[in-house]
ZARO-740723 format. One record per residue: residue number from 0; residue in one letter; x, y, z of N, C-alpha, C in turn. Coordinates in Angstrom, 1 decimal, padded with zeros to 4 digits, always signed. Example, Ala and Ser with C-alpha at 12.3 -4.5 7.8 and 13.67 -1.06 7.14 Angstrom:
2
VEXZA   resi   resn      n.X      n.Y      n.Z     ca.X     ca.Y     ca.Z      c.X      c.Y      c.Z
VEXZA      0      a   +013.2   -005.7   +007.8   +012.3   -004.5   +007.8   +013.2   -003.3   +007.8
VEXZA      1      s   +012.8   -002.2   +007.1   +013.7   -001.1   +007.1   +012.9   +000.0   +007.9
***
This chain:
144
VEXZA   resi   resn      n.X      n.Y      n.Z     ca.X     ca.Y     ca.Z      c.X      c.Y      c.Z
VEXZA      0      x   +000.8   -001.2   +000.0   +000.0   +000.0   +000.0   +000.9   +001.2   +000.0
VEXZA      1      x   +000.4   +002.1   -000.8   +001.3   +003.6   -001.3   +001.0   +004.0   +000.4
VEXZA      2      x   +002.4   +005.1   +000.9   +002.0   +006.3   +001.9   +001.3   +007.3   +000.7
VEXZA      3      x   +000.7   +008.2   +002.1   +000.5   +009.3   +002.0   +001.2   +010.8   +001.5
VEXZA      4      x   +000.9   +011.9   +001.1   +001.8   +012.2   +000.6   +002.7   +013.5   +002.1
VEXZA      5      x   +001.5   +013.3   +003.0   +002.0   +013.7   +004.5   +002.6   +012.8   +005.1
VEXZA      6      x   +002.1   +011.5   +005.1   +003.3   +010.7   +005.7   +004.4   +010.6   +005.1
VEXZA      7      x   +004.9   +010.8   +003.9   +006.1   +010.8   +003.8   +007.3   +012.4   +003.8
VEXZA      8      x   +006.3   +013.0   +004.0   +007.1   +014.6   +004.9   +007.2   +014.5   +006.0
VEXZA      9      x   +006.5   +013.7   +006.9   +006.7   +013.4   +008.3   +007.5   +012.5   +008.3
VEXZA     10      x   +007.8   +011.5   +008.1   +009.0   +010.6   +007.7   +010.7   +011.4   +007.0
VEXZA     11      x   +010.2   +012.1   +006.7   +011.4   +013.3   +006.3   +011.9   +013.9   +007.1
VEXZA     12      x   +011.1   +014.6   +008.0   +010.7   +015.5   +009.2   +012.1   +014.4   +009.9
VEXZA     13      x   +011.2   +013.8   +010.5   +011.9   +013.1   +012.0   +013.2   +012.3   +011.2
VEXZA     14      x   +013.7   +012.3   +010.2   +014.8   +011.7   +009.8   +015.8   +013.1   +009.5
VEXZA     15      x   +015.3   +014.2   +009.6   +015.9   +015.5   +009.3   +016.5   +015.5   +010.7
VEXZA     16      x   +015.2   +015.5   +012.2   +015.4   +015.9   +012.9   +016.6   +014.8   +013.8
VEXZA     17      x   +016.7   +013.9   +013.0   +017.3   +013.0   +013.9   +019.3   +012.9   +013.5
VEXZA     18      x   +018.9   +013.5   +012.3   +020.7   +014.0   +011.6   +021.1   +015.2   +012.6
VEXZA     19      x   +020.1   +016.1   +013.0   +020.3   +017.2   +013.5   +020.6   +017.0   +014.9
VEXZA     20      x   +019.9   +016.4   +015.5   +020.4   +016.2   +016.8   +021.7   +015.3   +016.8
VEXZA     21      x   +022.1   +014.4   +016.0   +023.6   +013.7   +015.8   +025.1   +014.7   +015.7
VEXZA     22      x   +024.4   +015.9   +014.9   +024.9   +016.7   +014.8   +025.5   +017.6   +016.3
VEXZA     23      x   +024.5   +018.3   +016.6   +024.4   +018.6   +018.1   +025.4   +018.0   +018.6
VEXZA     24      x   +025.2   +016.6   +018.8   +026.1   +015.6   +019.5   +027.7   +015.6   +019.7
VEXZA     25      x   +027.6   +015.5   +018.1   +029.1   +015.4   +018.2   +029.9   +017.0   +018.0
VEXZA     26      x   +029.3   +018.2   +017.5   +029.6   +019.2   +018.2   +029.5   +019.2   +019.7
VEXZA     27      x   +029.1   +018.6   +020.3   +029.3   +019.1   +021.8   +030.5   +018.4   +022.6
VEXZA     28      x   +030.8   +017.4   +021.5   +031.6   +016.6   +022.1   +033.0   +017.3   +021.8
VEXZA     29      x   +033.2   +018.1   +020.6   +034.9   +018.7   +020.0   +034.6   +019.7   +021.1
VEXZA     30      x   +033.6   +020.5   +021.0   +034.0   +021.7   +022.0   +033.3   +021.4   +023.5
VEXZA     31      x   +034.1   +020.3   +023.7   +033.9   +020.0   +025.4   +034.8   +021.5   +026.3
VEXZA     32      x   +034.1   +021.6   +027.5   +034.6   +022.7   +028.0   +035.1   +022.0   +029.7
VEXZA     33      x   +034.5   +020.6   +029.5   +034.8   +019.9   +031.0   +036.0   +020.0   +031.3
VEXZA     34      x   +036.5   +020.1   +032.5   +038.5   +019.2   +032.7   +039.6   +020.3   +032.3
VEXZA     35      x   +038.8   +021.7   +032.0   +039.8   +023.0   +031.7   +040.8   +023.2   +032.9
VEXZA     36      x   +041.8   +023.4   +032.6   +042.9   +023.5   +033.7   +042.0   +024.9   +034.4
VEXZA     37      x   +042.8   +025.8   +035.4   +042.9   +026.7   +036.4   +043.1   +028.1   +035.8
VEXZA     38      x   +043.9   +027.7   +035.0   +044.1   +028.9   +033.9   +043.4   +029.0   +033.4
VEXZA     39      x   +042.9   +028.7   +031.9   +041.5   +028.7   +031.6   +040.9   +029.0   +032.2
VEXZA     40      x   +040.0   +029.1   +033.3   +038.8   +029.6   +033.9   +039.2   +030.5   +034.8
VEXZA     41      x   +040.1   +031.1   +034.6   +040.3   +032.6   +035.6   +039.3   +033.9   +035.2
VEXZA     42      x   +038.4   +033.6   +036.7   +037.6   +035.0   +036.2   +037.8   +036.2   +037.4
VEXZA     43      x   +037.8   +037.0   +036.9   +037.9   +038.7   +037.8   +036.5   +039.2   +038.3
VEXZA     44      x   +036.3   +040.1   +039.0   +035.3   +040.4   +039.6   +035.4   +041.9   +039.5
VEXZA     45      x   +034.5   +042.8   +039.0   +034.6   +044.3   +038.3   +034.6   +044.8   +039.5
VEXZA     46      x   +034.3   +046.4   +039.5   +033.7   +047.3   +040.5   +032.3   +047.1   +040.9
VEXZA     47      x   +031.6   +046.6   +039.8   +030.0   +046.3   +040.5   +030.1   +044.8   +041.0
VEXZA     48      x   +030.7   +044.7   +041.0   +030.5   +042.5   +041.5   +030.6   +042.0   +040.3
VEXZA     49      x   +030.2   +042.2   +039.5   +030.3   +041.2   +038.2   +030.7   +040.2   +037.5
VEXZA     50      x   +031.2   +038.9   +037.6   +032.2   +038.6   +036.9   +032.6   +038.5   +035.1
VEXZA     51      x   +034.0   +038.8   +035.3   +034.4   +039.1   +033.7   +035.8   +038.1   +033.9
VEXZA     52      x   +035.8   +038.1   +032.2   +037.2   +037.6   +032.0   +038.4   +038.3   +031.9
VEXZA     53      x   +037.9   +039.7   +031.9   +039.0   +040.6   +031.8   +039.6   +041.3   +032.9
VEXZA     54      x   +041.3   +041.3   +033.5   +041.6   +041.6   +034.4   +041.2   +043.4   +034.8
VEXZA     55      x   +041.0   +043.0   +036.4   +041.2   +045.0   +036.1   +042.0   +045.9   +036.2
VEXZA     56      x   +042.4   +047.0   +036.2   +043.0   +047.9   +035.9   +043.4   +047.9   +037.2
VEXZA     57      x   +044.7   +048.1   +037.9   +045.6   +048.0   +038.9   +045.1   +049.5   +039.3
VEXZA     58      x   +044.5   +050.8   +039.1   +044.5   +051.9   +039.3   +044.0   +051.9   +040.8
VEXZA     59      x   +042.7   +051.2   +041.0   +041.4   +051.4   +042.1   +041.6   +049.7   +042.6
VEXZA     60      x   +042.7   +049.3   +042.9   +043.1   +047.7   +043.3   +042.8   +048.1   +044.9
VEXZA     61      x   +041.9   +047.5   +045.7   +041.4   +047.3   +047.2   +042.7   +046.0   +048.0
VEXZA     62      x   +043.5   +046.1   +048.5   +044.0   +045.4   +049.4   +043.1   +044.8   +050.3
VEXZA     63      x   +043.0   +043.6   +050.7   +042.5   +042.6   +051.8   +043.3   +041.9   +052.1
VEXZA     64      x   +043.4   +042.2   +054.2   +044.1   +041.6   +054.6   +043.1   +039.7   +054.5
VEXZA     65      x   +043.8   +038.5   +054.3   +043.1   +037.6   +054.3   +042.8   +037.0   +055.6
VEXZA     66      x   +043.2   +037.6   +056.8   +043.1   +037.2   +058.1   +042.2   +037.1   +058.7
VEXZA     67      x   +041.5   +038.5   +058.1   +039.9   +039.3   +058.9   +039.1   +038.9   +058.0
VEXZA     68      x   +039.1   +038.2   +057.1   +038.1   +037.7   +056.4   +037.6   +036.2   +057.0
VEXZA     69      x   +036.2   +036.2   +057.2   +035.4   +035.7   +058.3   +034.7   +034.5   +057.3
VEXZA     70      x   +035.1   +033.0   +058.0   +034.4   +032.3   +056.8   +032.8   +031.9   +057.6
VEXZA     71      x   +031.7   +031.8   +057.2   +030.6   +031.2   +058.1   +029.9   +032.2   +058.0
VEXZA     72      x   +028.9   +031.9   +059.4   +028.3   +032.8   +059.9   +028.2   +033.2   +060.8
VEXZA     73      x   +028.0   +034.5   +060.9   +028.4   +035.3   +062.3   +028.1   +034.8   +063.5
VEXZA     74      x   +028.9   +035.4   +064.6   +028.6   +034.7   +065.7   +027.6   +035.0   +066.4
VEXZA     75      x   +027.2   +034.3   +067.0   +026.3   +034.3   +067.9   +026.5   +034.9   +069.2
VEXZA     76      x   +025.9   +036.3   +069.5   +026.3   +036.8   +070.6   +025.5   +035.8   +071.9
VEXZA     77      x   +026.0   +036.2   +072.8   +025.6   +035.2   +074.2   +024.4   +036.4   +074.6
VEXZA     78      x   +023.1   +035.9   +075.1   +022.1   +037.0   +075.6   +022.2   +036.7   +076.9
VEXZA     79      x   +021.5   +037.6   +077.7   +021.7   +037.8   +078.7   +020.9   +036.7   +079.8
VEXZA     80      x   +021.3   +035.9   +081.0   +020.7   +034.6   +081.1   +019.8   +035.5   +082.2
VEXZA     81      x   +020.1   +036.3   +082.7   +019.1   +037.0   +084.0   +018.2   +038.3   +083.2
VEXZA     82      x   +016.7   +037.9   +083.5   +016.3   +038.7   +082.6   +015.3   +039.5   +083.6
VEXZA     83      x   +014.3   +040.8   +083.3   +013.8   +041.6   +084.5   +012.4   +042.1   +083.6
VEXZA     84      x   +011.1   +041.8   +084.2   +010.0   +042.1   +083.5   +009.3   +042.5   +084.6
VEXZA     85      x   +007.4   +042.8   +084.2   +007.0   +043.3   +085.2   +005.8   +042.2   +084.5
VEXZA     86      x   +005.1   +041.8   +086.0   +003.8   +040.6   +086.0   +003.1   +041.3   +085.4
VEXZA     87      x   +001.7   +040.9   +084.2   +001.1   +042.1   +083.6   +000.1   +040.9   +083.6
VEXZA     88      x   -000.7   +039.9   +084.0   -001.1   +038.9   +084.5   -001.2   +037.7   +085.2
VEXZA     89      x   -002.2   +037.3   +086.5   -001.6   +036.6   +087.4   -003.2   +036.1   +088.0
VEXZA     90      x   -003.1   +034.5   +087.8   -004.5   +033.9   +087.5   -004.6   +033.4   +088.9
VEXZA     91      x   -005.7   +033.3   +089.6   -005.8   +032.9   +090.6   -005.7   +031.0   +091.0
VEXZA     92      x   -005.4   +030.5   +089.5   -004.6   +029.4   +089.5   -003.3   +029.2   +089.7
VEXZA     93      x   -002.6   +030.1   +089.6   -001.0   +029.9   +089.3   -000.1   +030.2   +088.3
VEXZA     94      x   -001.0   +030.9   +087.5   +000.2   +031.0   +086.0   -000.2   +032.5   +085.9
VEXZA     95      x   +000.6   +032.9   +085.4   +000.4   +033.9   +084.9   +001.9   +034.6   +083.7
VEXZA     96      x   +001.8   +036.0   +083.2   +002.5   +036.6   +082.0   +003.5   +037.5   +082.4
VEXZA     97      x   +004.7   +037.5   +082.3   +005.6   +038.5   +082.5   +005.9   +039.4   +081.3
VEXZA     98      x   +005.9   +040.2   +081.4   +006.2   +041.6   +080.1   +008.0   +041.8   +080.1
VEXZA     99      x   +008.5   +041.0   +079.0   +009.9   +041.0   +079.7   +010.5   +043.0   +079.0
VEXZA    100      x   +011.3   +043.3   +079.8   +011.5   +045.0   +079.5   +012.2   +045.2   +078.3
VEXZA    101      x   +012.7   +044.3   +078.3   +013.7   +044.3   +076.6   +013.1   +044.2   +075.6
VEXZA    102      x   +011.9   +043.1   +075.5   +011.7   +042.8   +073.9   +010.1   +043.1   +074.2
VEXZA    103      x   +009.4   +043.4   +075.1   +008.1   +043.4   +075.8   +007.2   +042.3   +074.9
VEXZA    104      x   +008.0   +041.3   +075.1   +007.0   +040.2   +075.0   +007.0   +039.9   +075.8
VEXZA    105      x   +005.3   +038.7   +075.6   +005.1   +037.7   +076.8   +005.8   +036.6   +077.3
VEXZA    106      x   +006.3   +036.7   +078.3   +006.8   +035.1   +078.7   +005.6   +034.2   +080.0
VEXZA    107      x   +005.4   +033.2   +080.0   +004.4   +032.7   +080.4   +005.6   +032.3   +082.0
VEXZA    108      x   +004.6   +032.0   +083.0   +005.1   +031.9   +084.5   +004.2   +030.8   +085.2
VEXZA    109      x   +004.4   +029.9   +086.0   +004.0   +029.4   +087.1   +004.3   +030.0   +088.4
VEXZA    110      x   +003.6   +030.0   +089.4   +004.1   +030.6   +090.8   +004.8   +029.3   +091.3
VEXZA    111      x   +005.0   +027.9   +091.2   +005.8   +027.4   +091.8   +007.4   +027.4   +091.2
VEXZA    112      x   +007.9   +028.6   +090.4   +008.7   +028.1   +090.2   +009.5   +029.7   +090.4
VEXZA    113      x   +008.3   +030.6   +092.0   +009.2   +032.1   +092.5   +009.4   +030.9   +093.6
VEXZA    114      x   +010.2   +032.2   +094.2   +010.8   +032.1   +095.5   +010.1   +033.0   +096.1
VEXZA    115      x   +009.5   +033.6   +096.2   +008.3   +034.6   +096.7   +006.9   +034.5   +096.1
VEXZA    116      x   +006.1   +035.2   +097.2   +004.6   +035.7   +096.6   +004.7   +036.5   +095.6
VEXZA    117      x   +003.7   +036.2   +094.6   +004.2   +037.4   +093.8   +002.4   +038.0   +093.4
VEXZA    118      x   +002.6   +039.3   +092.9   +001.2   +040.0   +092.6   +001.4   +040.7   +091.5
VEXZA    119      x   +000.1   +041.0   +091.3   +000.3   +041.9   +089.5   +000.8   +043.1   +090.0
VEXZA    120      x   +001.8   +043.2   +089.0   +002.6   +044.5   +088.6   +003.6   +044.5   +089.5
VEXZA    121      x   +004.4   +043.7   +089.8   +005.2   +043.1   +090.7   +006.3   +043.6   +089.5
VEXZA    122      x   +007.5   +044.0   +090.6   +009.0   +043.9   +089.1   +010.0   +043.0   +089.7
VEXZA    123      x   +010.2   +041.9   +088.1   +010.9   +040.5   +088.8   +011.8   +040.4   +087.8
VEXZA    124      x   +012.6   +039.4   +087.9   +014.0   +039.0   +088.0   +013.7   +037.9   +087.2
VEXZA    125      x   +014.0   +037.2   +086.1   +013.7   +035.8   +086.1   +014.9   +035.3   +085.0
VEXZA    126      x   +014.5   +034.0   +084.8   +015.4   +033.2   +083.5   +014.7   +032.6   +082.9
VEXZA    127      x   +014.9   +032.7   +081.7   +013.7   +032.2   +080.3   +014.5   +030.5   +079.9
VEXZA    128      x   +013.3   +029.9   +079.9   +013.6   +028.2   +079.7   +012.6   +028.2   +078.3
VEXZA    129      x   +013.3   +027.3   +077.2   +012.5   +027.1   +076.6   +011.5   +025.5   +076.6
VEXZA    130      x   +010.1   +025.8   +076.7   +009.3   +024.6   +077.4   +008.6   +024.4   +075.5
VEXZA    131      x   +007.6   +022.7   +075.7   +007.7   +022.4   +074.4   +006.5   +023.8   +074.0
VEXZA    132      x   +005.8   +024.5   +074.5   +005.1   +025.4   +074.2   +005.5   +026.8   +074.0
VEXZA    133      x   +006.6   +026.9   +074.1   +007.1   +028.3   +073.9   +008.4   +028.2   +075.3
VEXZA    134      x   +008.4   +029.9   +075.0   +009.4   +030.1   +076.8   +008.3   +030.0   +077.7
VEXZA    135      x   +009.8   +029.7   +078.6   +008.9   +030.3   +080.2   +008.9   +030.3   +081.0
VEXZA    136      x   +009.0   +030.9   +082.2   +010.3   +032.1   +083.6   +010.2   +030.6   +084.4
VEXZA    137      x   +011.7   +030.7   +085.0   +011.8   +029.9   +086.1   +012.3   +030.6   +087.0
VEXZA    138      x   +012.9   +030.4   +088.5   +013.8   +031.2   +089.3   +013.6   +032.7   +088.9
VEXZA    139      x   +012.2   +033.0   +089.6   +011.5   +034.2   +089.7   +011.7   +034.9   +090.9
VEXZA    140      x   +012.2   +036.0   +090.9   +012.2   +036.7   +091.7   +012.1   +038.0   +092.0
VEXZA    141      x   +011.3   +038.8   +093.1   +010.9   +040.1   +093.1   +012.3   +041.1   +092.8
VEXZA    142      x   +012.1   +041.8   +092.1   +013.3   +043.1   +092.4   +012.9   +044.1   +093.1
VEXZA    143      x   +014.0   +044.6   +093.9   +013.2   +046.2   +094.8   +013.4   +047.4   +094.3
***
C-alpha cells in the first residue's frame, strides 16, 4: 500500500530531525569545556561584582588583609541569662504573664517556680527556659 503524501514529509521531518540532533552531539563533544585547567577559567570580579574575563585595571586595586576575612556565619552573641519584667497577668490558678523589659513580649510563669509571693505588677527578675510550648520564667524573683 502507497504512503500518503503527509506521511512521507513526516517521515522526512523526523529523519531531518534526527541527523540534526547527531549533529548537536558530536559538536558538543569537540567543543567540550569539562577538565579545563585553572588557567583557563580565571575570572575577575569588576567594580560592580560582576564577573568578567578581563583583568582590572591596577589603578582602584582594594587590598584585603586575608586574616579578617570571616568564613561562616556570624557569631552568635551570648544573651543575657538574668532577665527583669514586670507581672502584667496573674491567674488565681497559678500562672500567669511576665512583660519581659527588653523585647516586651510575653513570657508565660507558674508561681511554683518564685521564691516569693508574687502580685500583679510586681517587678521581677527571672530566667527564660524554653518549654515544648514556647518560653517560660523559672527562678522568679521580686526586684526592689
Amino acid at each position: 500500500m502507497a504512503d500518503s503524501f503527509s506521511k512521507k514529509e513526516n517521515f522526512k521531518k523526523k529523519i531531518q530531525k534526527a541527523k540534526e540532533k547527531a549533529q548537536k552531539r558530536e559538536e558538543r563533544k569537540t567543543v567540550n569545556n569539562k577538565g579545563k585547567s585553572l588557567d583557563d577559567m580565571i575570572m575577575y570580579v569588576d567594580a560592580n561584582g560582576q564577573l568578567t574575563s578581563t583583568p582590572p585595571d591596577n589603578s582602584n586595586v582594594e587590598e584585603f588583609d586575608i586574616n579578617n576575612i570571616q568564613l561562616g556565619a556570624a557569631p552568635i552573641e551570648a544573651e543575657e541569662l538574668v532577665k527583669t519584667g514586670i507581672i502584667t497577668f496573674l491567674s488565681e490558678k497559678g500562672y500567669g504573664f511576665i512583660t519581659e523589659d527588653s523585647s516586651k513580649e510575653n513570657v508565660f510563669f507558674h508561681t511554683n517556680n518564685a521564691t516569693e509571693v508574687l502580685k500583679k505588677g510586681n517587678k521581677v527578675s527571672y530566667e527564660k527556659e524554653k518549654s515544648p510550648k514556647g518560653f517560660s520564667a523559672i527562678d522568679i524573683k521580686i526586684v526592689k
